[in-house]
SERO-4910 file (N, C-alpha, C, O; in steps of 0.05 Angstrom, whole numbers):
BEGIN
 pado doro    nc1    nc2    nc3   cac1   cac2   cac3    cc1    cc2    cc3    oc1    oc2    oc3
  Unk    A     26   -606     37     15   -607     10    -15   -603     11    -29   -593     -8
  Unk    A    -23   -609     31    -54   -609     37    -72   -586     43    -95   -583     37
  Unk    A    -50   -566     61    -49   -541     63    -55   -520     32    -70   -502     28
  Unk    A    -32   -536     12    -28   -518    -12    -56   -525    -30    -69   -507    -41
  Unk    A    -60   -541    -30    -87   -543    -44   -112   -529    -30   -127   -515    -44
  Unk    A   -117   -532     -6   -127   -509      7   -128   -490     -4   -147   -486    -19
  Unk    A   -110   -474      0   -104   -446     -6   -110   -445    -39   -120   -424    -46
  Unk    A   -107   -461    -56   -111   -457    -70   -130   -458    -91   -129   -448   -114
  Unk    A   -153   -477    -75   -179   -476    -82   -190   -451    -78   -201   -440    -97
  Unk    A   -189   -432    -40   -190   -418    -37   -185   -385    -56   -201   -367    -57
  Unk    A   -154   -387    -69   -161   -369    -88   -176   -375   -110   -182   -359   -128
  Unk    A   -186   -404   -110   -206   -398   -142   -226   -383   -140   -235   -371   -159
  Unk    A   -238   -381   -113   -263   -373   -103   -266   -344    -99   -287   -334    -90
  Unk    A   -246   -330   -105   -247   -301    -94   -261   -291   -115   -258   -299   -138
  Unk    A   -284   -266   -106   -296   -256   -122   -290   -228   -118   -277   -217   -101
  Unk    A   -304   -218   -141   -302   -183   -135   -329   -169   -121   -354   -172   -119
  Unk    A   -314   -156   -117   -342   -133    -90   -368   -125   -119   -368   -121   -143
  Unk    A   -390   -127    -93   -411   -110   -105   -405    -89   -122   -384    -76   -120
  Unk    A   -428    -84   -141   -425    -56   -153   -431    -40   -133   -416    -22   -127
  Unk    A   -460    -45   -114   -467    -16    -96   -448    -12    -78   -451     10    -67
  Unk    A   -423    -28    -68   -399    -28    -58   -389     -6    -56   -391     14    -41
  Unk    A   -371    -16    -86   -348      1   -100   -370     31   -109   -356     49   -120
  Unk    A   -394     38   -108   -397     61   -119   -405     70    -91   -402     94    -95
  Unk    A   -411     69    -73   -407     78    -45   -376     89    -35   -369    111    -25
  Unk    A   -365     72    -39   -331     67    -28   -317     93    -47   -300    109    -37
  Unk    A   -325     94    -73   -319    119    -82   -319    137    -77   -300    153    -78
  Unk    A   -350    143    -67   -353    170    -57   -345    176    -36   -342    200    -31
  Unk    A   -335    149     -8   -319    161     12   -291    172     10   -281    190     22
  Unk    A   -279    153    -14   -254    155    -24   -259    190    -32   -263    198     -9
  Unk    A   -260    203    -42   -273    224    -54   -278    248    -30   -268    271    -32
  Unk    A   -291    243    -12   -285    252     12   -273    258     30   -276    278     44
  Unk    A   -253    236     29   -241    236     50   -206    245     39   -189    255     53
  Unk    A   -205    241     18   -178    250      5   -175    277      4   -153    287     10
  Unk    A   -201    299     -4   -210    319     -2   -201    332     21   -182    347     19
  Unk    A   -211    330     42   -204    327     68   -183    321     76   -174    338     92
  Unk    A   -165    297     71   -143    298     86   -125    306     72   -103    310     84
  Unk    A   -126    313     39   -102    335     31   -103    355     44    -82    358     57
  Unk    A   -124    379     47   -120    400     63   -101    393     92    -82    408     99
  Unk    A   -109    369    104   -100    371    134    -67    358    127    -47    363    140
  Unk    A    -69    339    100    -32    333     97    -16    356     83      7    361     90
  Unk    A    -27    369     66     -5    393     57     16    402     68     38    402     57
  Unk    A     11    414    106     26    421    114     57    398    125     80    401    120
  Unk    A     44    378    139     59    352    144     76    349    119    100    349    124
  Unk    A     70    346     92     82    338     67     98    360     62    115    352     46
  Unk    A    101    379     66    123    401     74    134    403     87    150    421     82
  Unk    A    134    392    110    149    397    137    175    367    124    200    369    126
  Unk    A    165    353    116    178    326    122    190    328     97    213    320     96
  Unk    A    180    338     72    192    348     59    228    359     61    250    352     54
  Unk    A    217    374     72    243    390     90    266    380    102    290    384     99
  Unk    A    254    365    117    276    345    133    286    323    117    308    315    124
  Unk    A    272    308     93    282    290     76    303    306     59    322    290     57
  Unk    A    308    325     49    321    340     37    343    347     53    365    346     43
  Unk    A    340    354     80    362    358    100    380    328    104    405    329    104
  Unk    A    369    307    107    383    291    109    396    276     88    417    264     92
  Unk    A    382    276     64    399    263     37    397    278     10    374    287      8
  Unk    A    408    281     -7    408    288    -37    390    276    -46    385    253    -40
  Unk    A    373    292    -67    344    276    -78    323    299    -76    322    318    -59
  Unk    A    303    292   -100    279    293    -93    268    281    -66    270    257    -61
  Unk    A    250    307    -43    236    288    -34    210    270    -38    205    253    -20
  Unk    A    195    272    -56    173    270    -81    186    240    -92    207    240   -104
  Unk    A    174    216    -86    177    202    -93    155    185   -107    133    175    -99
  Unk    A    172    187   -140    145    176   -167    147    148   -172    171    147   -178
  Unk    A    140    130   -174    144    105   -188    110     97   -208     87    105   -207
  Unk    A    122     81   -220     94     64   -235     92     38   -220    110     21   -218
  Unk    A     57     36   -205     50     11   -201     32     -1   -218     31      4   -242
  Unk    A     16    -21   -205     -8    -32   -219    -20    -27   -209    -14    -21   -186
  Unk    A    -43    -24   -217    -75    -11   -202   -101    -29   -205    -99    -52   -213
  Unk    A   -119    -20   -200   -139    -50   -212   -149    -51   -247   -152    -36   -266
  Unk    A   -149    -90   -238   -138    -98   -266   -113    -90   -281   -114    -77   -302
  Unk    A    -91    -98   -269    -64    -82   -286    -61    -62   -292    -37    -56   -291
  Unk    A    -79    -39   -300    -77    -10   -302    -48      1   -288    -44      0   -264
  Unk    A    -29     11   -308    -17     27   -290    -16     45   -285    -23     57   -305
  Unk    A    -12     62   -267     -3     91   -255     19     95   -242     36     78   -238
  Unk    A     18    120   -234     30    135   -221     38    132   -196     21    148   -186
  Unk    A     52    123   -173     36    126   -149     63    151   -144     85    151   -155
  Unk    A     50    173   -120     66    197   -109     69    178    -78     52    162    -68
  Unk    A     99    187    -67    102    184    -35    124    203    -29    136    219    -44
  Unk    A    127    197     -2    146    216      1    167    188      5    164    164     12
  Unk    A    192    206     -4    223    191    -12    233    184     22    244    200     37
  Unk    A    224    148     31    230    140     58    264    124     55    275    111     73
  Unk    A    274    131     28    299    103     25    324    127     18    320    150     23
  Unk    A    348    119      5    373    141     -4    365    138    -33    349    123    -44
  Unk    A    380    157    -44    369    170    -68    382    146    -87    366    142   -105
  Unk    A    403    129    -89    405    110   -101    404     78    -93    418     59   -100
  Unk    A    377     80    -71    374     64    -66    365     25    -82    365      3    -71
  Unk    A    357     35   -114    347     17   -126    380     16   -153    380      8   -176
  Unk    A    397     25   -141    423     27   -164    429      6   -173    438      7   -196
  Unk    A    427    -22   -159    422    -49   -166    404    -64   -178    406    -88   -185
  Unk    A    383    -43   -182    362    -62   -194    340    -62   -176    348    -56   -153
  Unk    A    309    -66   -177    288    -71   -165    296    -87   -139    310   -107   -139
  Unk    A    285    -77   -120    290   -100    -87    265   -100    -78    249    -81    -85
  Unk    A    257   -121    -63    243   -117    -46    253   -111    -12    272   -117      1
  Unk    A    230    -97     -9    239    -80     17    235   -102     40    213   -113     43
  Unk    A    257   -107     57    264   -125     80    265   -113    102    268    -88    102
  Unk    A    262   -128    127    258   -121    154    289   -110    167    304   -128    172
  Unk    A    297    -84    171    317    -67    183    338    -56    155    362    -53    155
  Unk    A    315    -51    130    331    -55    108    347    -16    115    341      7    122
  Unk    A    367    -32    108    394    -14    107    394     14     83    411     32     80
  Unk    A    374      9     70    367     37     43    353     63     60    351     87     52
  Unk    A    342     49     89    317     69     97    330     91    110    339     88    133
  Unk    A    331    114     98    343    139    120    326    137    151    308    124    159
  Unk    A    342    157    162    326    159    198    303    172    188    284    157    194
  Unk    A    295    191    175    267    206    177    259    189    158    236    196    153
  Unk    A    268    165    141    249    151    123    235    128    148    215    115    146
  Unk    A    247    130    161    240    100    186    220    111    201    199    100    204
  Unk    A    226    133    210    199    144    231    177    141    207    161    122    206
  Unk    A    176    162    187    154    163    160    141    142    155    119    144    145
  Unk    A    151    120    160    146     92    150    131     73    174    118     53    172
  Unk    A    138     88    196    124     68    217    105     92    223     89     85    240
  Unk    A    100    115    216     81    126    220     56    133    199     35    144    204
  Unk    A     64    125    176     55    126    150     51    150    141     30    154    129
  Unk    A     70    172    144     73    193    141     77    193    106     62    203     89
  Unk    A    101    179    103     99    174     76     79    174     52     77    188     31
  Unk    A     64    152     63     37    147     45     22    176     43      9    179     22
  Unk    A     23    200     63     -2    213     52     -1    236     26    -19    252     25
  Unk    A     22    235      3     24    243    -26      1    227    -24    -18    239    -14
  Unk    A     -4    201    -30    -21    184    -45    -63    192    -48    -81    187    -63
  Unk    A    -58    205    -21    -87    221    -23    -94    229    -54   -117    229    -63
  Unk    A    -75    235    -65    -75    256    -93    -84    230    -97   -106    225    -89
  Unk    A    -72    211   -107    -75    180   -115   -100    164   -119   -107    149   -137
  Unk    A   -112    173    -95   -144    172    -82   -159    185    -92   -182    178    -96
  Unk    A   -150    209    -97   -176    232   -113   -172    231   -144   -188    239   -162
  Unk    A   -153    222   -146   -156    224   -182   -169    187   -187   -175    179   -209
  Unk    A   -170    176   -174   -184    154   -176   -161    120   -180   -168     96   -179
  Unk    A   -142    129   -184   -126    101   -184   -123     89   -156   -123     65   -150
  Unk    A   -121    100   -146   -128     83   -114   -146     86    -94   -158    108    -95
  Unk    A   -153     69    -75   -174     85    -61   -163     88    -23   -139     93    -18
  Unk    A   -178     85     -5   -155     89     15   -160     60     29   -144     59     48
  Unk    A   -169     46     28   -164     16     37   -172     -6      5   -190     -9    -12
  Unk    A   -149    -17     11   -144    -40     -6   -106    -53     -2    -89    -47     15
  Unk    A   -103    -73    -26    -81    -83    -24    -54    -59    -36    -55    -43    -55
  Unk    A    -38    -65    -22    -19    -41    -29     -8    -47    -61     -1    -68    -72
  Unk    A     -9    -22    -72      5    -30   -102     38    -39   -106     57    -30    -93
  Unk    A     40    -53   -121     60    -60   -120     69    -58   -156     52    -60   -173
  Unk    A     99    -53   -163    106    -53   -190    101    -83   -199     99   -105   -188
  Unk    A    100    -69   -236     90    -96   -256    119   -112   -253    115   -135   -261
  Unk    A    147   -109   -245    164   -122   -245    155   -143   -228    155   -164   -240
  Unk    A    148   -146   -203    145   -161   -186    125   -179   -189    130   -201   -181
  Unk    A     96   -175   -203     77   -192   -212    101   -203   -234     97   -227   -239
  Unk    A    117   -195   -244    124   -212   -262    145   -234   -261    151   -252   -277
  Unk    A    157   -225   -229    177   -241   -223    166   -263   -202    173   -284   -193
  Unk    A    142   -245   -201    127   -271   -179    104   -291   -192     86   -300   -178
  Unk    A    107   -296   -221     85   -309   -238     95   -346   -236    112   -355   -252
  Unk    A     88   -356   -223    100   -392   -229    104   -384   -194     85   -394   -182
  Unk    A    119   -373   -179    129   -374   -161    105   -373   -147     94   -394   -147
  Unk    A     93   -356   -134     79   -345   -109     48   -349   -127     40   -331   -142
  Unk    A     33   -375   -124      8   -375   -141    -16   -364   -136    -26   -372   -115
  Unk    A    -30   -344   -152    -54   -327   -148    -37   -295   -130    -49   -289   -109
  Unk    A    -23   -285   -133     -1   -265   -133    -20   -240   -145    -28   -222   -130
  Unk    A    -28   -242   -184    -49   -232   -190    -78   -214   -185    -89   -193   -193
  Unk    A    -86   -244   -162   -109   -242   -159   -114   -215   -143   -137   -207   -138
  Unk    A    -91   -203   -135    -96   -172   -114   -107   -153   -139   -126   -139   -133
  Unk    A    -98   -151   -163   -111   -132   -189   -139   -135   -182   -149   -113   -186
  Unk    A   -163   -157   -170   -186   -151   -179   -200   -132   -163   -223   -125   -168
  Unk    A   -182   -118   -134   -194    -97   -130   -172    -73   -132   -149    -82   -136
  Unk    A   -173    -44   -130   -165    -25   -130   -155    -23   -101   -168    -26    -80
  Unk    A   -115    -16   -107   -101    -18    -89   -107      5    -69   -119     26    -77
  Unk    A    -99      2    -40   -106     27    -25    -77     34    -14    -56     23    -19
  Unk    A    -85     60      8    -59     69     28    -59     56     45    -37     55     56
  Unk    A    -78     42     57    -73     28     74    -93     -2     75   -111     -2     59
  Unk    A    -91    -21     88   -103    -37     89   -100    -68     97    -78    -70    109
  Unk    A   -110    -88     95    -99   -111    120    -75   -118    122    -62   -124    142
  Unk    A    -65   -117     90    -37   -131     90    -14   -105    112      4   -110    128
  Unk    A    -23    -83    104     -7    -60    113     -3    -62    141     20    -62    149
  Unk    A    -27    -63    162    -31    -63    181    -35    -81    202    -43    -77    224
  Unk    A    -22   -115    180     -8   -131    196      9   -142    191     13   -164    200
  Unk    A     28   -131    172     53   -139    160     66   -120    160     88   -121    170
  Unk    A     57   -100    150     81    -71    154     88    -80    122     74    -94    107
  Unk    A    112    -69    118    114    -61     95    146    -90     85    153    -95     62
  Unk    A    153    -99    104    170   -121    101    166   -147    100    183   -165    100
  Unk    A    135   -149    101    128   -180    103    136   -197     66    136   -186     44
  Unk    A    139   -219     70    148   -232     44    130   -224     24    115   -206     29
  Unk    A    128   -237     -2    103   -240    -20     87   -256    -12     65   -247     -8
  Unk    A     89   -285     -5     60   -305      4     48   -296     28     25   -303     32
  Unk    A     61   -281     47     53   -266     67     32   -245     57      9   -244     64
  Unk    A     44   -231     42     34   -208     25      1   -213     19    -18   -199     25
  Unk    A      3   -236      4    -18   -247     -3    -43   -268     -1    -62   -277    -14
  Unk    A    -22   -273     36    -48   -293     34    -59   -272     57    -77   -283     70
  Unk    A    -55   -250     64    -69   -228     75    -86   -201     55   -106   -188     63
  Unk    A    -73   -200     32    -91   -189     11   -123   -202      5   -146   -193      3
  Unk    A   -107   -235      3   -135   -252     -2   -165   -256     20   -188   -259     14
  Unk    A   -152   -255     47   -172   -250     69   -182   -219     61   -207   -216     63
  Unk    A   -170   -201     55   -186   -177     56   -208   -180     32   -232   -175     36
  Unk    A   -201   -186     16   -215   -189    -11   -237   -208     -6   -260   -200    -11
  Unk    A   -233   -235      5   -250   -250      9   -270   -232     31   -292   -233     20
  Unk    A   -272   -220     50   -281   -221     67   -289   -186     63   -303   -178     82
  Unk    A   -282   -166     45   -286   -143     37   -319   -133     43   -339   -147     42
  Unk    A   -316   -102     49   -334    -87     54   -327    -64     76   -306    -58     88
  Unk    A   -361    -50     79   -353    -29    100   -344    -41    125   -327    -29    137
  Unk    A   -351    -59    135   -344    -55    164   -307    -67    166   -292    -57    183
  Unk    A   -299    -82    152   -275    -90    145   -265    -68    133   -240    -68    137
  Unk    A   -274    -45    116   -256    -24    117   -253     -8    132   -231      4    132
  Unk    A   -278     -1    154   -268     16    171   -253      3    194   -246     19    211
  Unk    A   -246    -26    199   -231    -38    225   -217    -31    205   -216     -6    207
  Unk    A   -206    -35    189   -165    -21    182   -162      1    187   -141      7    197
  Unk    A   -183     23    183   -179     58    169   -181     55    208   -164     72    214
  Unk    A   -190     48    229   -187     48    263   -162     37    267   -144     50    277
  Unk    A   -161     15    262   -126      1    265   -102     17    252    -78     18    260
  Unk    A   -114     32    228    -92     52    221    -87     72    237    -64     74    246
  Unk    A   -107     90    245   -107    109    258    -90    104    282    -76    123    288
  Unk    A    -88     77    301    -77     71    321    -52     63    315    -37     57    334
  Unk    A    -44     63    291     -8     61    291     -3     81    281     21     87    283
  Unk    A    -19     99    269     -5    128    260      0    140    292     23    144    298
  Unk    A    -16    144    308    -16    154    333     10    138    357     24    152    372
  Unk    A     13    118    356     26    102    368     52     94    361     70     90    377
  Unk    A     54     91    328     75     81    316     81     47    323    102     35    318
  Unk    A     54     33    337     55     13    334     26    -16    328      2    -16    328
  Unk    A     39    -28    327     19    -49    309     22    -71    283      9    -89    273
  Unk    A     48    -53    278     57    -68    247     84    -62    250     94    -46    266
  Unk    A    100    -82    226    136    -81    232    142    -53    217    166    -45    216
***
């Protein structure tokens, strides 16, 4: 119990980043999306290819998340699950989950997937480190339940970033978030570039995260 109040004083305290921050962080965002669309184009075609070889579907995968402050968008990925994978209804994605094709599993531990989202990055709804976006269904199923859940809206979600790169993509929601909240609390350049280095070392390796 003593713990929970902790934590939860802790999220009263979270603030949002500098302005000279976020208008710096832009212009790398801006940069660097620039840049790595040219170098993902070809990869997002290749894998393309093979997602299509292995299941029926678009491989272009669209959904609506939240972005900062609730804003929604668009987010683009490439299609890592079967084409009627959500035929039940919204899931969250679990550890050896049974939806993920073989080339969605490599994509996913290599974050192959994520790089549509560059587009994501240059039109401005995401940037490339922050908390991963997640649909308004889930803030809404996680409101009473998982407290300060929210609080990831007050910065602009990224492709990659702490929660990503030490949870992987199956860690729970309070997991989710009480690693969103260290990033946030503790946000800036040098904390963005140890993820955007820690990323680079599981794209290369395929390890570091589940």
């Amino acid at each position: 119990m003593q713990q929970f109040v902790r934590l939860e004083k802790q999220r009263k305290e979270v603030q949002k980043p500098s302005l000279e921050y976020l208008v710096v962080k832009r212009l790398v965002d801006i940069v660097i999306s620039l840049v790595g669309i040219i170098i993902a184009v070809p990869l997002i075609l290749v894998f393309s290819i093979l997602i299509i070889c292995e299941s029926s579907g678009a491989p272009i995968f669209l959904q609506e998340r939240l972005g900062l402050h609730g804003k929604k968008f668009t987010i683009i990925k490439l299609r890592s699950m079967k084409k009627d994978a959500e035929s039940n209804g919204a899931q969250w994605a679990v550890k050896h989950d049974a939806r993920i094709t073989r080339v969605g599993t490599f994509i996913r531990r290599t974050r192959i997937d994520e790089l549509p989202q560059l587009f994501n990055v240059l039109k401005g709804d995401m940037s490339i480190v922050g908390p991963r976006p997640e649909r308004s269904y889930f803030y809404e199923e996680f409101d009473g339940k998982v407290i300060g859940f929210r609080q990831r809206l007050i910065v602009k979600p990224g492709i990659t970033g702490w929660a990503q790169i030490n949870g992987g993509y199956d860690i729970n929601p309070h997991e989710k978030l009480e690693l969103d909240l260290f990033y946030i609390e503790y946000i800036g350049f040098k904390m963005d570039i140890l993820i955007i280095l820690k990323t680079f070392i599981i794209i290369l390796t395929g390890r570091g995260a589940r």
